[in-house]
C-alpha positions, 0 to 999 in steps of 0.5 A: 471481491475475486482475487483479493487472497495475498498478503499484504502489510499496511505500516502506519508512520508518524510524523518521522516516519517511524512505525507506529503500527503494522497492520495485516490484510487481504487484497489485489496487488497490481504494479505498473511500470510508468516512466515520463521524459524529463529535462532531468532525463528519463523518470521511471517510477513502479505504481501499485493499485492497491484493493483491500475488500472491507471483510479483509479489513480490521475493524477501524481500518482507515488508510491515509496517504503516506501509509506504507504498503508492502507485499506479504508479510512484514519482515522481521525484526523492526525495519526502518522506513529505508529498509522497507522500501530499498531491500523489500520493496515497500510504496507509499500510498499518495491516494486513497479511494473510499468505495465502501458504498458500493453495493457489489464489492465495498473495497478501500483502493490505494494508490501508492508509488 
């Protein structure tokens, strides 16, 4: 799959959200800008399509909605789910989308906010 080169860090949390595991990989990286007019008021919100080629994976890789992602490497030290989201820009994956079983470019894509 073309242009799937930068970095990007999978975090797996429990169920307190606390890291259990920072996974490496390879992918695309697109974010879009959406907003919507509210009773509340203006909602904005930035979506990232997230593809991840399968030969980029690890072997039992398997994304779950309400995984982390963020673009390139993890920081360091240990980073709270706050800290990866207010001071590096983390989303949370809301869907994930199993194309394995395409016969031109397997990917898993993610879908997060």
């Amino acid at each position: 799959m073309q242009l799937c080169l930068e970095p990007i860090t999978c975090f797996r949390l429990d169920e307190n959200d606390r890291v259990l595991e920072t996974i490496p990989l390879r992918g695309s990286w697109f974010a879009r800008s959406v907003s919507a007019l509210t009773d509340k008021g203006l909602a904005f919100a930035q979506v990232v399509e997230c593809r991840i080629p399968v030969e980029n994976a690890p072997d039992g890789f398997a994304p779950r909605a309400g995984d982390m992602l963020l673009r390139g490497a993890p920081p360091d030290g240990t980073a709270t789910v706050t800290a990866l989201k207010r001071r590096h820009g983390a989303a949370t994956v809301q869907a994930v989308h199993d194309n394995r079983r395409t016969v031109l470019a397997p990917h898993w894509k993610l879908e997060a906010v």
